[in-house]
C-alpha positions, 0 to 999 in steps of 0.5 A: 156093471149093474149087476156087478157092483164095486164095494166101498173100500171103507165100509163094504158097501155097495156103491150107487153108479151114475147112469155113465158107469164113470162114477159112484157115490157110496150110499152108506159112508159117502165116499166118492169114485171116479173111474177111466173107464167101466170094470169087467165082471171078472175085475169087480169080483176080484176086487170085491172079494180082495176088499172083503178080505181087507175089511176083515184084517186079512192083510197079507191076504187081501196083499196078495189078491190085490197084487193078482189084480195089478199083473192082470190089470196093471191100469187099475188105481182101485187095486194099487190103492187097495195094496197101499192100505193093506200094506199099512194094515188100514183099518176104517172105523165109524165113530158113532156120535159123528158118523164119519170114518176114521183110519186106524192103524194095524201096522207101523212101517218106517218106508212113507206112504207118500214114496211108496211105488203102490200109491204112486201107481194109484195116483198115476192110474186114477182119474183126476179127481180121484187122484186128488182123493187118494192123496188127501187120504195118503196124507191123513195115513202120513199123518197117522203113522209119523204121530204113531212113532213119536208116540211110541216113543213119547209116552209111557206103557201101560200096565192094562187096557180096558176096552168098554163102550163109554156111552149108548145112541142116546149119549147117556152112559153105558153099564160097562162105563160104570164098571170099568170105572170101578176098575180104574179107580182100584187098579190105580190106587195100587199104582198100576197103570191103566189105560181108561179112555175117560182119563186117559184121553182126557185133556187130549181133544186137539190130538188124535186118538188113535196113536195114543189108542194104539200105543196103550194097546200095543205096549199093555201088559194086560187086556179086559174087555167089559161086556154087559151087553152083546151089540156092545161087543161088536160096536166099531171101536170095541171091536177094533180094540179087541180084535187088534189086542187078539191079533198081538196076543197070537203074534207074540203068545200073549194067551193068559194076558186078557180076560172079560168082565161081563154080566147079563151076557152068556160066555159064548156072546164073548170074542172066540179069543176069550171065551176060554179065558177064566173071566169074571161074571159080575152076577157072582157079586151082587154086593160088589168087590169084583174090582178088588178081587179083579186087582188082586189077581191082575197085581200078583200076575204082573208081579211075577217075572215069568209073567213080565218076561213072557209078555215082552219076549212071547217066551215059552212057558214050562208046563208039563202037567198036560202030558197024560191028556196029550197022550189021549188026544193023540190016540184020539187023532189016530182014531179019526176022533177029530172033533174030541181030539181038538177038545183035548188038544185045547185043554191041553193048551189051557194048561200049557199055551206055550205047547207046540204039540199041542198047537201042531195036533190043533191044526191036524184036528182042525183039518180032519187029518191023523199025520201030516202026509194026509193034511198036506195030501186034503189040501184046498185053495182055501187052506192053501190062502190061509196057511201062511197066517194059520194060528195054529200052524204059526204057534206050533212052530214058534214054540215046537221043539227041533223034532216038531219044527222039523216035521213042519218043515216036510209039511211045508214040502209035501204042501209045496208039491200037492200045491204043485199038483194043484196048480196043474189040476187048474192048468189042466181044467183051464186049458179045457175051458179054453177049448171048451170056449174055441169050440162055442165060439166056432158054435156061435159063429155057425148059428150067427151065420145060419140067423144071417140066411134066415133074416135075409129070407126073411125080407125076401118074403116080407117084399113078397107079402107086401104085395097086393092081389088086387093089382092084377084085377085093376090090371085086367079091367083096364085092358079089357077096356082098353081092346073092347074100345081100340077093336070096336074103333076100328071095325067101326071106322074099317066097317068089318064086324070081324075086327069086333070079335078078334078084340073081343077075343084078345080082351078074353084072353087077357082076362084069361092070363090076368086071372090066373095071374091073380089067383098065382100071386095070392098064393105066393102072398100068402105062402110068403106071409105063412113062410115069414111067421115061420121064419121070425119063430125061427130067428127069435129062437136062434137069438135065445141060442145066441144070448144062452151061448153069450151067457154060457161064454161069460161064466166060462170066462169068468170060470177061466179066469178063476182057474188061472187066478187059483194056478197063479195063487198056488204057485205064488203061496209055495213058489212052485 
């Protein structure tokens, strides 16, 4: 577990453990975990890589990577509670003045996240104090939804929405404020409804922000985002504006409802989404107006009905001016001239975003593929995972004819059954890890036994070492002693000298014995000691084999189950 560490479900961080593993503390954001028990390797990186995809509003990605987990691990609060929040398109962000993390809402679902079988199973799984936890957040999620309805349906549209940072670390005001100010002030003059924080939220302090937040975003027919700075770009409630009116303007082909007003920044430092968007560089206006000019434009293009209606259906719009640069584009696909054929194909998009076969050659540029059979025939786990949610793909067939949408549909089969093919490649090479891992299990079994023998000769010759040579000495001294004195006793009291000498005879030959037997037990003491250095080389040698073996069966475990985990997704992605 120490070195595979859960991340926060709110801010990405590593959490700190406690010494039992049963609990943890996020140093970052604060948020506290209480586990039933320690997480495998396997499960912590499955559940790391379903929370990154989480964070980054992967939604319906991070739904199905958190649904693996729950058939693998039905028992896990911490997946259950994962599929909640993305199910409810959960989105924490920081608030820079309080540092605390707030909840902002990406999807609207009628269905109560109180009656919702994925937290009632967070509930039911988790410990006791994190369950607690979990409800007091369901609660502030319950709250948050029911006021995003009623705002939908309370308060008014807006015309447009300007996304800014209002003020820096220190609290004093940013250039992007006065700017966007400017601009409110010109748009409402005209009497175009214009979502300015400042004005907007202003008189609101005892309500939350974010259902009035989401439904200016959501209802807006015109987004800006006010730039004079990079990092301001990509401070947390900037970047959750922006990237959540990116998300509606792909969803419903909203591409010419945004643009930037940016100074002192280079075009690239922008959002992808808005970089190809005509905006405004307020270096061009030394003296002023941008506002006016800005206005001008914002008030004829809402004027127009094509405009309102396209907003509000995502209709396709009719261009027909980008023919001659799609014939190019096309040849240039054929060609293999990837790259310069998504250049043309974009071009052609700018002219006309509502070109389906334009958005068709994006995706087969972008995957380095002339037809459709040879898109389908490179297909990888990682373009399966995100071809569900592909802009290009999706866009395609929302605004391709019958004949397009017809071709995406045999993309769609020939992806079926490369994915097919796939999942069996996955079957197969799981299948082979596993016998790979029988074989180094019985391997393991072997070398476990052959260390048991060793470590039993092992102190065998330890007893033996242990003895002491000196023994037999002490041994031959006594007897000696002993029959010099019983024999010279007895020819003493028996007056035969003979007597004298038989002992003397018998006192040499135990000696004799004795220090042979000396001579014996220091060899055998010092061929056990030799014999015992030998055998704890070899059982230190066997242990690093036995740990090797152990690291090798982890990462083929956990290779195993990245196999199954790949079959598993294949199939779920096409209904194999």
């Amino acid at each position: 577990m120490k070195n595979y560490v859960l991340n926060c479900e709110s801010c990405g961080g590593a959490l700190e453990y406690s010494p039992d593993g049963l609990s943890a503390v996020c140093p970052y954001c604060g948020n506290k975990y209480n586990f039933r028990g320690a997480k495998s390797e396997a499960l912590t990186l499955a559940l790391n890589r379903a929370n990154a995809m989480r964070a980054a509003c992967d939604f319906d990605g991070a739904m199905r990577e958190y649904t693996l987990i729950t058939e693998r691990n039905p028992g896990d609060s911490e997946a259950w509670w994962g599929l909640v929040l993305s199910k409810y398109g959960i989105e924490y962000v920081r608030d820079p003045r309080s540092g605390l993390r707030f909840p902002t809402c990406r999807r609207t679902i009628n269905k109560s996240i109180l009656s919702d079988e994925s937290y009632l199973n967070a509930i039911k799984y988790a410990a006791p104090a994190q369950a607690e936890q979990y409800k007091s957040r369901a609660a502030d999620i319950e709250r948050l939804q029911s006021a995003i309805k009623s705002r939908l349906t309370q308060e008014e549209d807006y015309d447009v929405f300007l996304s800014f940072r209002s003020a820096d670390e220190n609290g004093a005001p940013t250039k992007e404020r006065m700017v966007a100010r400017r601009i409110y002030d010109e748009l409402t003059r005209r009497g175009i409804k214009t979502f300015y924080s400042e004005e907007s939220l202003k008189g609101r302090l005892g309500e939350d922000y974010e259902p009035i937040i989401y439904k200016a975003l959501y209802s807006c027919k015109f987004f800006i985002l006010i730039a004079a700075c990079a990092e301001n770009i990509n401070t947390p409630w900037v970047k959750n504006e922006w990237s959540r009116f990116r998300d509606r303007a792909e969803e419903e082909g909203l591409y010419g409802a945004c643009c930037a007003v940016f100074c002192d920044i280079s075009p690239s430092d922008l959002p992808p989404f808005l970089r190809s968007r005509q905006g405004v560089n307020l270096a061009k206006y030394p003296a002023g107006g941008y506002e006016i000019e800005l206005a001008d434009n914002i008030e004829s293009l809402l004027s127009r009905s094509s405009f309102r209606t396209a907003v509000k259906t995502g209709a396709k719009a009719q261009n027909v001016s980008g023919t001659a640069l799609l014939t190019r584009a096309w040849q240039d696909l054929a060609d293999e001239m990837y790259e310069s054929a998504n250049t043309k194909f974009l071009q052609a998009l700018e002219a006309d975003p509502y070109c389906g076969e334009a958005w068709w050659g994006c995706f087969l540029a972008g995957h380095n593929a002339y037809s459709a059979g040879l898109a389908a025939q490179n297909l990888t786990y990682e373009d399966a995972l995100t071809l569900k949610n592909d802009r290009n793909l999706k866009n395609a067939e929302r605004y391709g004819d019958g004949e397009l949408k017809g071709k995406i549909a045999n993309f769609r089969k020939m992806c079926a059954f490369r994915s097919s093919e796939l999942a069996a490649a996955c079957d197969a090479e799981a299948n082979a890890l596993g016998r790979s891992l029988g074989e180094l299990a019985e391997q393991r079994k072997s070398v476990a036994a052959l260390r048991e023998k060793k470590f039993k000769k092992l102190e065998r010759c330890r007893k033996t070492a242990s003895r002491d040579p000196k023994i037999m000495i002490r041994m031959l001294a006594v007897a000696v002693i002993f029959f010099i004195m019983i024999f010279s006793i007895i020819g003493v009291v028996a007056e035969e000298a003979v007597l004298f000498y038989v002992g003397m005879g018998m006192a040499g030959m135990c000696a004799l014995a004795m220090i042979m037997s000396y001579f014996a037990m220091k060899h055998n003491v010092a061929e056990a000691k030799s014999q015992s250095a030998q055998l704890e080389a070899d059982i230190a040698g066997l242990d690093e084999r036995l740990r090797k073996m152990g690291e090798e069966r982890e990462k083929g475990e956990i290779a195993l189950d990245e196999k199954r985990r790949q079959s598993a997704a294949f199939k779920a992605i096409f209904n194999v």
